[in-house]
N, C-alpha and C positions, 0 to 999 in steps of 0.2 A: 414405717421403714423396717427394714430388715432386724431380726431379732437377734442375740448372742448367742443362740445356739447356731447359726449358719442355715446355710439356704434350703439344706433338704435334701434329698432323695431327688433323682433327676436330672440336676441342670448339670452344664458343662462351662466351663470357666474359658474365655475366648479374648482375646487381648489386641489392638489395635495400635500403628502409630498413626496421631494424626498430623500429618503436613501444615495443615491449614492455620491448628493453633500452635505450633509448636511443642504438641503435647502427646498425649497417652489416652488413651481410655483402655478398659477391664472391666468386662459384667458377666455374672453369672447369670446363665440363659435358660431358658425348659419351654421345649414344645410341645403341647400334650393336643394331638389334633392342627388345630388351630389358635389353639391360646396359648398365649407366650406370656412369660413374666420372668422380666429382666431386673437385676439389682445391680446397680455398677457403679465406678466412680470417673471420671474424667478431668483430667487437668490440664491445664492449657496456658500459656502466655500472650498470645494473640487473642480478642483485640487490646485486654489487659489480662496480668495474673490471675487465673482461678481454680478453684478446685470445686467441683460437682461431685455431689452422691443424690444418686436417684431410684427410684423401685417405679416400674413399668407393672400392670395388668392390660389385660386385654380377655375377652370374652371369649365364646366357642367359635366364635366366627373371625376373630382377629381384630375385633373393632377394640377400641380402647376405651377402658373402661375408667383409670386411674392412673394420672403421673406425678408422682411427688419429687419434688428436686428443691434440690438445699445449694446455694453458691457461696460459697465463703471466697471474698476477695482482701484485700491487704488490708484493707478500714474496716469493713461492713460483712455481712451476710445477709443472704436473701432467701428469701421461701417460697414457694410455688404449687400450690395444692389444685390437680388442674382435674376435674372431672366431668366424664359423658355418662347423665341421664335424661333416659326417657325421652332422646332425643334431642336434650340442652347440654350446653356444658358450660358449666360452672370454673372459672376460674378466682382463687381464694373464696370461695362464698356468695360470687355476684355473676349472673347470667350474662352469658356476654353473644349476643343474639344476633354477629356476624357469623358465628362456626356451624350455627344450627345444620348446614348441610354436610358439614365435615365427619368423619368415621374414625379417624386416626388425628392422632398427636406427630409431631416434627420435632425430636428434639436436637438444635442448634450444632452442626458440628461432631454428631452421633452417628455412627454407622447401624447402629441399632432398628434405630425407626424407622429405618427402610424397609424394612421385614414385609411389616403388618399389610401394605395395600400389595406388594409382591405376592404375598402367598393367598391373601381371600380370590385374588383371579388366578392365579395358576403359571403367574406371569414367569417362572423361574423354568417352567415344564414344557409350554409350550407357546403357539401363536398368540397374540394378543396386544391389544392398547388400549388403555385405560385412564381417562382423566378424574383429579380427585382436588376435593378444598380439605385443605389438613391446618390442623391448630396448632399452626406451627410459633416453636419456641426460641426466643432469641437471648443466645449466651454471650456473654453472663447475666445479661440485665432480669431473664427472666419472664419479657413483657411476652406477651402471647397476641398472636397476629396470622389474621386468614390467610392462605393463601394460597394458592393456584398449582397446581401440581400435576406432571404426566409419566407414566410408565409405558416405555413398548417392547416389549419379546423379541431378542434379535438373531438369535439362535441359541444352540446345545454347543457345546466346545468340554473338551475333555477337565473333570474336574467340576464342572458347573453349566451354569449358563449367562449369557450378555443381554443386561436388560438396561436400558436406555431411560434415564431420569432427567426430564426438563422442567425448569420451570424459568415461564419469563425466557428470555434469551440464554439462559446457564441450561449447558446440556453436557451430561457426564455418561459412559455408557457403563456399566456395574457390573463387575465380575461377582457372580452369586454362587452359593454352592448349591448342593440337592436341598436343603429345609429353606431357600431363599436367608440365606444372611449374607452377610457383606464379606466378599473375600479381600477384593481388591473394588477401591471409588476413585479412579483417580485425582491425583493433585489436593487429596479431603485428608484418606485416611487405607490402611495396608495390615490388615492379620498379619497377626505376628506367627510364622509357624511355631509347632511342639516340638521343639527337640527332640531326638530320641533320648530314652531313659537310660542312664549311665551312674553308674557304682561313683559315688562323691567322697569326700573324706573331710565327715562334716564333724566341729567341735568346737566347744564354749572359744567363744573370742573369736573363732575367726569372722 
């Protein structure tokens, strides 16, 4: 996980409301190419209280490489060490040889992990539809589960583009920007804009 000197040289700090859990997410981001590595934290009350911190890798090609997530709920904490080698992936230590066709990680209620199968096809740029099995993660429990997933490119629109995510009967169309990340999912989760910077009148105690 992320170390106490902070994240680095690079990334940009991007902040979400999520509708769906009643919560928040914040991660810091860096796209170098095609590989991204996200550190963030997400909180949530739906479908119970939690709190997420997680660190995303992914390769040159966007595939993922490593997702660590830690859930602290009201009793308990959970851990989640989920890794793609060599073709397998590994979740806590033990091969789990339904994902084997999978590239990318899902993680649960995240605008984040939509990036990665958006940008290895170019889905954010231009024409395109692209079906994928992703290792997807289920918050808070953590359990990790195949499953079926589609992108289609539905045009260019000022500010971004509309790209179309279904899986199973749930169909959301994604407001993206130019690097493919999530502006706006509906009914999920909504970037919070940046203010403009303005002169504060900041002091102990307030």
């Amino acid at each position: 996980m992320l170390s106490a000197g902070g994240p680095g040289g690079g990334f940009r700090l991007l902040a979400w409301q999520v509708a769906e859990t009643a919560g928040f997410e914040a991660a810091w981001l860096r796209l170098d190419g095609l590989a991204l590595r996200a550190i963030g934290q997400a909180a949530g009350q739906l479908p119970e209280p939690y709190l997420l911190t997680y660190e995303l890798r992914t390769d040159d090609r966007a595939v993922t490489t490593r997702l660590e997530v830690t859930a602290t709920l009201a009793g308990s904490q959970r851990r989640l060490d989920l890794r793609r080698e060599h073709g397998s992936w590994m979740v806590n230590g033990e091969v789990q040889p339904d994902l084997a066709r999978a590239l990318d990680c899902d993680l649960g209620f995240s605008p984040v992990t939509n990036t990665m199968p958006v940008i290895r096809h170019g889905l954010h740029r231009g024409p395109g539809a692209e079906r994928f099995l992703m290792a997807w993660v289920e918050v808070p429990t953590l359990r990790v589960i195949a499953s079926e997933q589609a992108y289609t490119h539905l045009g260019l629109e000022p500010g971004g583009a509309r790209v179309r995510f279904t899986s199973g009967s749930y169909t959301r169309d994604l407001l993206l920007d130019g690097d493919g990340l999530v502006i706006d999912y509906p009914t999920m989760a909504t970037r919070m804009p940046v203010p403009p910077v303005a002169a504060t009148d900041q002091r102990p105690g307030a």
